[in-house]
C-alpha positions in Angstrom: -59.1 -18.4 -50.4 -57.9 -14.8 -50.5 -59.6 -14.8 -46.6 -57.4 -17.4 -45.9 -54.2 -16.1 -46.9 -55.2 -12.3 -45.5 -55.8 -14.4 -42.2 -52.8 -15.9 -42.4 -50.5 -12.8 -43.3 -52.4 -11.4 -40.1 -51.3 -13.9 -37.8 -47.8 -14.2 -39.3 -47.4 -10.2 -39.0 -49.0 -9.9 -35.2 -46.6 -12.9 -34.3 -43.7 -11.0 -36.1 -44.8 -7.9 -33.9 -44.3 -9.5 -30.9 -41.4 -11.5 -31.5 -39.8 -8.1 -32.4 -41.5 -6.8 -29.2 -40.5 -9.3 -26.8 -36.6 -9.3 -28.6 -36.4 -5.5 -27.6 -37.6 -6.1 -24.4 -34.9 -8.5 -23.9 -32.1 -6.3 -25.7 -33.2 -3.5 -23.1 -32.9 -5.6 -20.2 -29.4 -6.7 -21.5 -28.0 -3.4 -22.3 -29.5 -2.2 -18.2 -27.9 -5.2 -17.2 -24.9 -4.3 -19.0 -24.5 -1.0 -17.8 -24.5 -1.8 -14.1 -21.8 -4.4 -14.6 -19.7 -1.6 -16.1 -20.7 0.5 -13.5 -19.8 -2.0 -10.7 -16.4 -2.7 -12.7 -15.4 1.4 -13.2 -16.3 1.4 -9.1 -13.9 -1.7 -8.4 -11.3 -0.4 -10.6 -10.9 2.7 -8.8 -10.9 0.9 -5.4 -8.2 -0.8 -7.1 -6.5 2.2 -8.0 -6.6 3.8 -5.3 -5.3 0.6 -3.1 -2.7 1.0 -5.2 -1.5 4.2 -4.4 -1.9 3.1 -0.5 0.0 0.5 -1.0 3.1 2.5 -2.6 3.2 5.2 -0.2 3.0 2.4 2.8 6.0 1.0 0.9 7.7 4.5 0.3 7.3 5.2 4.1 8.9 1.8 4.6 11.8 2.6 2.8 12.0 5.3 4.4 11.6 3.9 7.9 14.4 1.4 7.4 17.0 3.7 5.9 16.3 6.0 9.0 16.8 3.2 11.3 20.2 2.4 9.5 21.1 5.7 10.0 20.4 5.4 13.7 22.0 2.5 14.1 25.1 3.5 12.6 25.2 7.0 14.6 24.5 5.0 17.2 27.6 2.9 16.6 29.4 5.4 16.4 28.7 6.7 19.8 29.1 3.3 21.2 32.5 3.5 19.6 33.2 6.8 20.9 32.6 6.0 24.8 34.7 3.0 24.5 37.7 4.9 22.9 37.2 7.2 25.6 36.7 4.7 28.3 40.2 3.1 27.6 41.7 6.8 26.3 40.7 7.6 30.8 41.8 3.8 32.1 44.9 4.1 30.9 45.7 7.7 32.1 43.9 6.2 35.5 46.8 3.5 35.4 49.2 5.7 34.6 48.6 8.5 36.9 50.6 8.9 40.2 48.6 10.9 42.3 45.7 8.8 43.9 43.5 11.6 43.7 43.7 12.3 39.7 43.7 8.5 39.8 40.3 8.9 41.5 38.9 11.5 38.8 40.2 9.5 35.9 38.2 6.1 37.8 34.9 8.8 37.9 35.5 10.1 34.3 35.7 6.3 33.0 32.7 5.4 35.3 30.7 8.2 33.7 31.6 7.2 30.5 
């Protein structure tokens, strides 16, 4: 009887052994597992990251971009503006010039402008 129950505590303790063995085996291969998933995550993370920071200077410089093309447009306006003004200022001293030739230079001026 007491052969039996030695046996028996044997086999209990060996299969107790390698569930244990078997359970850390697993655990390890979970925790590896684990760890390359964070890994993979820290990586996308800073590819995020750093998109981010592209995309806010691409929309800084956009910004940029489009208040400098107001800028230009309005200077550019204002030239416009300019040569007209100055186009009527020389049509109407052309009109109202008596000489033919200062006529003639006031028609050129206006031409240029």
């Amino acid at each position: 009887m007491k052969d039996f129950i030695l046996t028996v505590s044997i086999v209990i303790g060996v299969g107790g052994c390698w569930f244990a063995y078997t359970q850390n085996k697993t655990s390890k291969e979970h925790v590896a597992k684990m760890m390359k998933d964070l890994e993979s995550l820290q990586t996308a993370e800073q590819s995020l990251m750093d998109l981010q920071e592209r995309l806010e200077k691409a929309q800084e410089e956009n910004r940029n971009v489009a208040v400098e093309k107001q800028n230009l447009e309005r200077k550019m306006m204002d030239e416009i503006n300019y040569a007209k003004e100055e186009a009527c200022r020389l049509k109407e001293l052309r009109e109202g010039a008596e000489c033919e030739l200062s006529r003639r230079q006031y028609a050129e001026q206006e031409l240029e402008q």
